[in-house]
N, C-alpha and C positions, 0 to 999 in steps of 0.2 A: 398278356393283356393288362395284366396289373403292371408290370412294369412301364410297359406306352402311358396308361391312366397317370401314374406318379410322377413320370419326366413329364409332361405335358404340365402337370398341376405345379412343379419345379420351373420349369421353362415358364411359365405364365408370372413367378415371381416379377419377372424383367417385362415381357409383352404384355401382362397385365391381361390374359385369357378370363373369360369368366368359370373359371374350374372349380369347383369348391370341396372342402373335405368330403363331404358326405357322399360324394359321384365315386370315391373309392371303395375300396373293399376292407376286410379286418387289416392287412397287411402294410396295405397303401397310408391307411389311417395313421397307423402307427409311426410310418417313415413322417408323416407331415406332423406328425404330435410334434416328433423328435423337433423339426424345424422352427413346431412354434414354442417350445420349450428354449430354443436356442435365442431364439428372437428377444422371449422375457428376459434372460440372463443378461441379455448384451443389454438392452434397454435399464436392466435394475441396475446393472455397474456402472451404465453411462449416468445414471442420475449421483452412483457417489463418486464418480472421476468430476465430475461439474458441480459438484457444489461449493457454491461462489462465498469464500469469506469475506467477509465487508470488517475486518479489524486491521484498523490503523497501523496497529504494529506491522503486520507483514507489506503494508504499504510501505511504511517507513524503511524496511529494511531493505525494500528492493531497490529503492530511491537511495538510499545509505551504505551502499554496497562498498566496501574498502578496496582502495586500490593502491597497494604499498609502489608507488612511482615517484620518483623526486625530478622536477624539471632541475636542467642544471642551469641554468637563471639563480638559485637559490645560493649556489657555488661562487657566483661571481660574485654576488653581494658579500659574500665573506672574504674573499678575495681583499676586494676593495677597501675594505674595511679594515683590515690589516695593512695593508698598503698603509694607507691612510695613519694609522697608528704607528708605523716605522718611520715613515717620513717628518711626524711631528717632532718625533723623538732624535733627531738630529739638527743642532742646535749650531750648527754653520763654525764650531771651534775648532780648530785643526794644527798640530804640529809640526814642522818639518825640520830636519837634521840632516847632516853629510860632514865628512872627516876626509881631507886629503891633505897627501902631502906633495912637495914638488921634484919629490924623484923618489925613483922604487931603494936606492942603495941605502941603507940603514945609517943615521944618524949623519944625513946629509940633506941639511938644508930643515926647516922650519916647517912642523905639522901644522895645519889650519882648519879649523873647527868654524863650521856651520851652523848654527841652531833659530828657527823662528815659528812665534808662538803669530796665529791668523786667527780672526775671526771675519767669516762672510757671511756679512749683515744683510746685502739683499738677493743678487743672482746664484742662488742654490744655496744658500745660506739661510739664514736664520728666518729673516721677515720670509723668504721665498719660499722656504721648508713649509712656514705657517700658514700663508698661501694655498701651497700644491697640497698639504693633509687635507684643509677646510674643501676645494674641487673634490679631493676625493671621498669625501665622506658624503658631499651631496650626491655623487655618482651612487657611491652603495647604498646610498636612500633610495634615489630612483631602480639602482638594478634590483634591491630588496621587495618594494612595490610591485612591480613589475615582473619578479616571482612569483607572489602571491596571485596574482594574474594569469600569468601559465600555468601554476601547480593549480589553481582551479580549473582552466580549460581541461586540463590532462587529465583531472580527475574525472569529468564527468564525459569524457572521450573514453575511458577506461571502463565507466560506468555501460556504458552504450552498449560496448561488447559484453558485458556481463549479464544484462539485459534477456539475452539471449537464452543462458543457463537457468534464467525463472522460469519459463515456460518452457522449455526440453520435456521434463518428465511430464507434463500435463500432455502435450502437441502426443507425443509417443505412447502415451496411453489410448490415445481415443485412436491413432492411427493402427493399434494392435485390435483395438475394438473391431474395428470396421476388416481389419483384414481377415480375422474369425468369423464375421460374416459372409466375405468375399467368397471367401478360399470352397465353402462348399456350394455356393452359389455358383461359380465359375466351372465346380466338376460335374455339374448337371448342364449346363450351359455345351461343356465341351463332347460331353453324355452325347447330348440332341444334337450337336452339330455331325458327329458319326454315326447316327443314327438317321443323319438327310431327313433331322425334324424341322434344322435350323441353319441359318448360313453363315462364312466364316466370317461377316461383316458384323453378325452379332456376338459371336463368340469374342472378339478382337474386343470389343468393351468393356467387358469384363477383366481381360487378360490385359488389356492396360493399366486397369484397377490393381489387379495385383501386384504386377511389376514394378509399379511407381510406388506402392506400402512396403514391399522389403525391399527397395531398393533403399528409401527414406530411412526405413527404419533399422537397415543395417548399417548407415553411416550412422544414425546416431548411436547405437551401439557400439560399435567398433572403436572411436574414438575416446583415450581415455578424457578426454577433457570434456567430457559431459555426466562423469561415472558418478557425480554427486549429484548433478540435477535432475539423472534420473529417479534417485530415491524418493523423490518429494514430486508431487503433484498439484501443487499449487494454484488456483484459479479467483486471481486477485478482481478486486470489483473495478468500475470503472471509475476514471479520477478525470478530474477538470484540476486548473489552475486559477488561483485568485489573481488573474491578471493583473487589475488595479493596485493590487496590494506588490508586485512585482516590480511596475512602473514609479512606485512611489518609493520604491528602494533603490532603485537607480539613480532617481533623483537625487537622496539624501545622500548617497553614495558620493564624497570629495577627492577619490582616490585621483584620478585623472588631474584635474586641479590642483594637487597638492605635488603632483608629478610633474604639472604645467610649471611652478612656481621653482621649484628645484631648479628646474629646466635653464629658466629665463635668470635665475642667481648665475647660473655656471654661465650663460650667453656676457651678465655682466662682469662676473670675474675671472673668466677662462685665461691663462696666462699672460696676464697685466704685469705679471713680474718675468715674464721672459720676452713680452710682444715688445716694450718702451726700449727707442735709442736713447744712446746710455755716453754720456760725456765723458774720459777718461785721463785723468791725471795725479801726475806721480813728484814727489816735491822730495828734493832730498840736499842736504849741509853736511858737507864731512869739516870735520873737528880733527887738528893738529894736535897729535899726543907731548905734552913737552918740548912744546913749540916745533917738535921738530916738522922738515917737510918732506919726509918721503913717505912713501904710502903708509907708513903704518899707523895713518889717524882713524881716528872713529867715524863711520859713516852712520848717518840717522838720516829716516826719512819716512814716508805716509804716504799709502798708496788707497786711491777713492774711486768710485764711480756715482755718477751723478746721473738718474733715472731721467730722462726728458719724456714728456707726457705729449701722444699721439693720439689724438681721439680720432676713431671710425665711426664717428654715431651713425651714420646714416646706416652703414652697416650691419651694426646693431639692433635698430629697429628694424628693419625687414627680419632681423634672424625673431627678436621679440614677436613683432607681430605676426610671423608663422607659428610660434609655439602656440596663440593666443586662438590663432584657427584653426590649428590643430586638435588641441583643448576642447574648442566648441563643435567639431566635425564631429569628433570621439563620440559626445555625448546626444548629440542628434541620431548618430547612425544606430548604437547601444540602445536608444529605444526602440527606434525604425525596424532594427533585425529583431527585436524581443518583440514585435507584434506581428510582423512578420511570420516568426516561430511559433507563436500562439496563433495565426491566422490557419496555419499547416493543422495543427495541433486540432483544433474546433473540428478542420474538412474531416480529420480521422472520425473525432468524437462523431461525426455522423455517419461512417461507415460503420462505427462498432453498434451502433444504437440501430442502424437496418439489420445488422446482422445477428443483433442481439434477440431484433422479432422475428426476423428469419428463423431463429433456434428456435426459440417460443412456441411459434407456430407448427413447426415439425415437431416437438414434443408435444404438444397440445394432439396431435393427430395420432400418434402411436398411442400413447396414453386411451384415446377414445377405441384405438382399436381392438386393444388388451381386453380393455375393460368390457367391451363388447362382445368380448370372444369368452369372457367370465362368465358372462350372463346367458351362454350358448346363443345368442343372435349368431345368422347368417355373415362371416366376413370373409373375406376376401385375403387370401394368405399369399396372395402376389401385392395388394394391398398394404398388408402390414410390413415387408419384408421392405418394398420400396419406400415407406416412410421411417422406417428405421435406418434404410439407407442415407436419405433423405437429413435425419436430425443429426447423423453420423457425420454427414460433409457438413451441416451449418457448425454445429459444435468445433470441428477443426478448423472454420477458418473464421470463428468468432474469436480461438484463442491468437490465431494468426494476428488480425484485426487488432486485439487486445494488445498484445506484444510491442505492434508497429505505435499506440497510442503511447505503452509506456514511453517508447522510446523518443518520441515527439514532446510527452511531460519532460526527459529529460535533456532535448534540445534546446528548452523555452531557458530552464537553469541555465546551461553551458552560452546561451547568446548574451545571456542579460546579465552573467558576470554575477548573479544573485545567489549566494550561498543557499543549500539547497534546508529551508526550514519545513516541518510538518503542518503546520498556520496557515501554510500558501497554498496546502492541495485540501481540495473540495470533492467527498463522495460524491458521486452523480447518485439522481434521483431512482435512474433506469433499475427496475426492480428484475428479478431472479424468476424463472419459473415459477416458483412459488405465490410470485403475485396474485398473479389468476385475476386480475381488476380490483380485486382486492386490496387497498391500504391498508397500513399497519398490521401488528400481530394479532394474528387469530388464534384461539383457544375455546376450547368447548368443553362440557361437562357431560361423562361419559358414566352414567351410572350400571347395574349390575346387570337390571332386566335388558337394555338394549345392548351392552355388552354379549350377554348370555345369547342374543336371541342372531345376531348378525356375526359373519365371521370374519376373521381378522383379515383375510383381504379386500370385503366390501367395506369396512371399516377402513383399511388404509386409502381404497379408492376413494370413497368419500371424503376422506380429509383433501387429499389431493385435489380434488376438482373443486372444493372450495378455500382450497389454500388456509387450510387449519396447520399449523405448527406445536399446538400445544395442547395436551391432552390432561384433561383433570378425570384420572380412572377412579373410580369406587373399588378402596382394598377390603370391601365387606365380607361377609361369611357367604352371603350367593355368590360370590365371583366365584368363576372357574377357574382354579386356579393354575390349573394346567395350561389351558389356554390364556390366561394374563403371562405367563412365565415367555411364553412364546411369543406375545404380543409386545412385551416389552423389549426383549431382544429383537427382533424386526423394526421398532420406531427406533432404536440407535443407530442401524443403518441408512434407514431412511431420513435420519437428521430429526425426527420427533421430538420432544423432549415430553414426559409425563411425570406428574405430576400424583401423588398417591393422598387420595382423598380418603382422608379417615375423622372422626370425631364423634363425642357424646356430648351432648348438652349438658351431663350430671358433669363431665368435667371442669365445668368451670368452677366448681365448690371446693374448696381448699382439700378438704379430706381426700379428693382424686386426683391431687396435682401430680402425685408421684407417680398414680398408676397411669396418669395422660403422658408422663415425660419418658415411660417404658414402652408405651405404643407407640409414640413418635421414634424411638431408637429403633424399635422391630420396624417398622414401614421404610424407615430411611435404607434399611436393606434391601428393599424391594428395586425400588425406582431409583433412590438416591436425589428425593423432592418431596417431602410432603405439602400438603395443602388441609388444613383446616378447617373444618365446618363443621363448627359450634356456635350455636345459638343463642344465647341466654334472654333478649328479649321475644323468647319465644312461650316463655316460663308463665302461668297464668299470676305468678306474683310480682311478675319483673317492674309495670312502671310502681308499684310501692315501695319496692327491696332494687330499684335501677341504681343507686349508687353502691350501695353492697356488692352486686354483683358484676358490674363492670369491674369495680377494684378486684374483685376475686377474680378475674378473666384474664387483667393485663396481670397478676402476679402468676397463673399460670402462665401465661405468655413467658414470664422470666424465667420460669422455671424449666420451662423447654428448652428455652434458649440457652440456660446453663448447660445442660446437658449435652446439644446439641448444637455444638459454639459456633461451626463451618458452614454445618447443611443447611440448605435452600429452603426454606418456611414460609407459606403463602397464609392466609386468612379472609374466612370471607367474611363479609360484615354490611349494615344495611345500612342505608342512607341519615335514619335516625339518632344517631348515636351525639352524644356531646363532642364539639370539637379536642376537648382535651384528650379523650379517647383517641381519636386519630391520629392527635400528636404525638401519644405515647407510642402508638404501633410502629409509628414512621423509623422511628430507633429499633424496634425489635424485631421486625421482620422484613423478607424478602418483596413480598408483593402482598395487594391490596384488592383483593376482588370485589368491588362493590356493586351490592343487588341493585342495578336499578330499575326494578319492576314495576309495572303496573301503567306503563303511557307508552304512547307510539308519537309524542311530540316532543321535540328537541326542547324549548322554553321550559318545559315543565322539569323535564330532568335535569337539564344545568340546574335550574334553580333546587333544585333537590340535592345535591351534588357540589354544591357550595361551600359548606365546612370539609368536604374531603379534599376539592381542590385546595385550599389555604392551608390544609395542616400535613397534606401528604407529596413528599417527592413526586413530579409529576411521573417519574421512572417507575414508582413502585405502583403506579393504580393502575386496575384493570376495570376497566367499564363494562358491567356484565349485564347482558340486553336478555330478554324471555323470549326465546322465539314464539312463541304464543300468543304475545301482545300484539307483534304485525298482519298483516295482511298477505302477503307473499314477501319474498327475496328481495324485493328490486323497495319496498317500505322501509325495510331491518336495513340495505344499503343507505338510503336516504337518510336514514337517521346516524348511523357512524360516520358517513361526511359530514353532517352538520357539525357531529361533536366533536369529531377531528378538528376542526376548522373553527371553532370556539373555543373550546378546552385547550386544546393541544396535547390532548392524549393521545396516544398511539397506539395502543395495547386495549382490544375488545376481548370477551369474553362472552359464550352463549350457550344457556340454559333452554334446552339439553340438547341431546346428540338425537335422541328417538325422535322427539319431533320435531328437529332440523328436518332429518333424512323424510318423513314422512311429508312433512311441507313442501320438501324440493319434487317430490313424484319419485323421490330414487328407489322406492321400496319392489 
């Protein structure tokens, strides 16, 4: 009976039976723990196989990919060019000699000597030599050109296949994923089909799943030419092309034109010294040696040719005015196929951006079911198994999807003849799971007693489901600190970053510079980020003693920073402070959390916020909101669109975590 109970609840993964754990017994229980233990696993990897870097550089390189290929166009231009140079260098002078006598019997009859020094001046000769190097040298300009033209097509035809090995290891990772799911999925599937729970039309679904994962994934395997791309798993963000700025380089581009003009010299000089008939005459006076008259006078004479000039104009112009529409064809069609390329290019960008929320969505749903399953709610374990299947297929063929874009970014290059620059490619806005509706970075402040009180996976859930990225922990003497050790290594996997919140007020007094710049060295162990909070117009003497102890503040500041020349230094600081204060920190540290409490209206805080925006990187300031001030979720959003969209910060912060979680109902 336990058995029937457990394949039914097994079989129900796919039919979607309403079975639920608790209709088992100790046994049964167990078996299903097992599969929802399996489910987390695949689900926690798939989230670190998919996280999406959005750094240019690995953009650049996948788009820069080397491809040691020489078109041999490059060959003929040197060719010619040499040509060109040997021909110059014969200068039409030429000797000729011959010695005969008028019979072979020795010393009978008179030897006669030959000897004549020629120069040809114009057919193969001299002016014609100068001629035929000048054709060839315009030739290896244009075959040189015209290199440079195919070794770019070839390059980014070379690219294209290359293309392929970026995403290998990513595609083959998530295909292992899902087949770990499959595999014991399919043995309870084939269980209930010989057990006449289920038919062989269901089983066969499954078992085509499997077939098609090791089949896939033994060619990629097996082939050494993918043995690098699997080591890396790479999942590049999505990229647009600055079309305009592509078309505007086509334009400015004279390569064609200056290949047209080459072109239409060789139509006008093209063998003018071999095409002209040629008048020929030879004038010669022999000269009586000592009067006498038998042959043995002196002969002289001058031998010429005289070029007569044949025009073909008509000829000519047609051959001219084809180069001329030629020229112009080129440059019409060169942008027509680069909008074209980019017309292809956009239809993709919208299948990755469905496919993108397709992902979204199917993680949004597992996510909810996990988390439901945290909180012992009633869920449905045929439920969760099909949405993990579910986020399983979007994820491989959003990287599919991704793939075929790059390849279409690198189509738009290869048409438009545009050397491929980093200027031309545009992030797309399309955000990450992590978005959650949420713009820009999120960051919240995590002190000891809510730490203490909530455990580090409703803590991780939480961040999650409000798309929190960055964590400001309290390293105080209440932390537990068994459980932060834990907590920090989990947010490395989870792509976290924290942030170690320490500081005294008495710090900022000279006499504690040294012992503050020893606590920053021990925290930076912890996290590898501190963040600071120190106060000093908190001091009941601060506005009398406020320029004393601001200077005393930023020279602890320096004093850290000595110390601590590399590591990541945040600070918080209140809206009040003199602008030169802001300007000093701008130099000394990492980032800028500024309190700004105490209103729930956009106007009032810009205007509070106004010496921080003019004296701080807008990179380094974090606009830090009180959850306390708003009214619910959907107020605290209203007011970080505003400031996003005035400011142009991007980077929030909120004080605190206990009563976020308590304001949302998540308790």
């Amino acid at each position: 009976m336990v058995r029937y109970k457990l394949t039914l609840l097994l079989v129900s993964v796919i039919y979607m039976y309403p079975l639920t754990v608790q209709s088992l017994d100790f046994q049964g229980q167990r078996e299903a723990g097992q599969l929802w233990r399996l489910i987390q696993q695949v689900y926690q990897r798939l989230d670190t196989v998919l996280h999406e870097t959005h750094a240019m550089n690995d953009v650049n390189k996948v788009l820069l990919q080397a491809c040691d290929v020489e078109h041999p166009d490059s060959k003929l231009a040197h060719a010619l060019r040499a040509e060109a140079d040997q021909v110059k260098k014969n200068r039409g002078l030429s000797i000729r000699g011959a010695y005969t006598t008028k019979s072979l019997t020795e010393n009978e009859g008179d030897p006669s000597a030959y000897l004549e020094l020629s120069w040809d001046v114009w057919r193969q000769g001299y002016l014609g030599n100068r001629q035929q190097a000048r054709e060839l040298g315009h030739q290896a300009r244009i075959a040189g050109m015209r290199a440079q033209v195919e070794q770019q097509k070839l390059t980014y035809r070379c690219r294209r296949y290359k293309l392929s090995q970026t995403f290998t290891g990513l595609l083959s990772r998530l295909l292992s994923l899902k087949l770990e799911l499959m595999e014991p999925v399919y043995r309870i599937e084939k269980r209930a089909y010989f057990k006449s729970w289920s038919y062989l039309d269901d089983l066969l679904v499954s078992e085509q799943d499997i077939y098609l994962l090791r089949k896939e994934l033994k060619n990629l395997n097996s082939d050494p030419y993918w043995d690098n791309a699997l080591k890396q798993a790479l999942n590049l963000p999505v990229i647009d092309v600055d079309i305009d700025a592509v078309i505007a380089l086509i334009r400015k581009d004279d390569t064609q034109q200056r290949i047209g003009l080459l072109e239409k010299q060789l139509i006008r000089e093209k063998n003018s010294y071999r095409d002209r008939d040629r008048l020929r005459l030879f004038l010669r006076k022999e000269f009586a040696v000592g009067g006498s008259s038998n042959n043995d006078g002196v002969v002289a004479g001058v031998r010429f040719t005289i070029p007569l000039e044949k025009k073909h104009k008509q000829q000519r112009d047609f051959r001219l005015a084809y180069v001329d529409q030629k020229t112009e064809l080129s440059a019409w069609e060169r942008v027509t196929r680069t909008r074209a390329a980019y017309q292809s290019l956009n239809e993709q960008m919208q299948r990755v951006i469905k496919q993108q929320y397709r992902y979204l969505r199917a993680h949004e749903r597992v996510r909810r079911s996990l988390v439901e399953k945290k909180l012992d709610h009633e869920v449905q374990l045929a439920a969760a198994v099909t949405r993990l299947r579910a986020v399983l297929d979007a994820g491989i063929e959003l990287v599919r999807s991704k793939e075929e874009l790059y390849r279409r970014v690198n189509e738009v290059f290869l048409v438009s003849r545009v050397d491929f620059n980093p200027d031309l490619i545009q992030l797309n806005s399309l955000q990450t799971k992590k978005y959650r509706a949420r713009p820009g970075e999120r960051s919240i402040y995590l002190w000891s007693r809510g730490f203490n009180q909530y455990s580090n996976e409703q803590i991780f859930d939480f961040l999650e489901a409000k798309g929190i990225s960055r964590v400001l922990l309290s390293a105080g003497k209440a932390v537990e600190r068994e459980k932060m050790k834990r907590f920090i290594s989990e947010a490395k996997n989870k792509k976290i970053k924290i942030e170690s919140i320490i500081g005294n007020n008495n710090w900022t007094f000279t006499k504690h510079h040294k012992g503050a710049s020893l606590a920053v060295s021990a925290a930076m162990t912890v996290s590898g980020a501190v963040h600071l909070d120190i106060e000093p117009h908190t001091f009941a003497e601060y506005k009398k003693n406020r320029a004393s102890y601001l200077k005393q503040y930023l020279a602890m500041i320096k004093q850290i920073r000595k110390v601590s020349t590399d590591e990541s230094i945040s600070v918080a600081v209140p809206v009040h402070w003199p602008a030169t204060v802001y300007a000093e920190l701008d130099s000394s540290v990492n980032g800028v959390y500024v309190m700004a409490y105490g209103s729930d209206k956009p106007d009032v805080v810009i205007r509070r916020l106004q010496k921080v925006l003019e004296n701080i990187s807008n990179r380094k300031i974090v606009i830090v909101l009180r959850v306390s001030d708003f009214a619910d979720e959907w107020a605290l959003e209203n007011m970080i669109a505003a400031l996003q969209q005035r400011t142009g910060v991007q980077r929030y912060g909120l004080h605190t975590f206990r009563t976020f979680i308590k304001k949302a109902g998540a308790e």
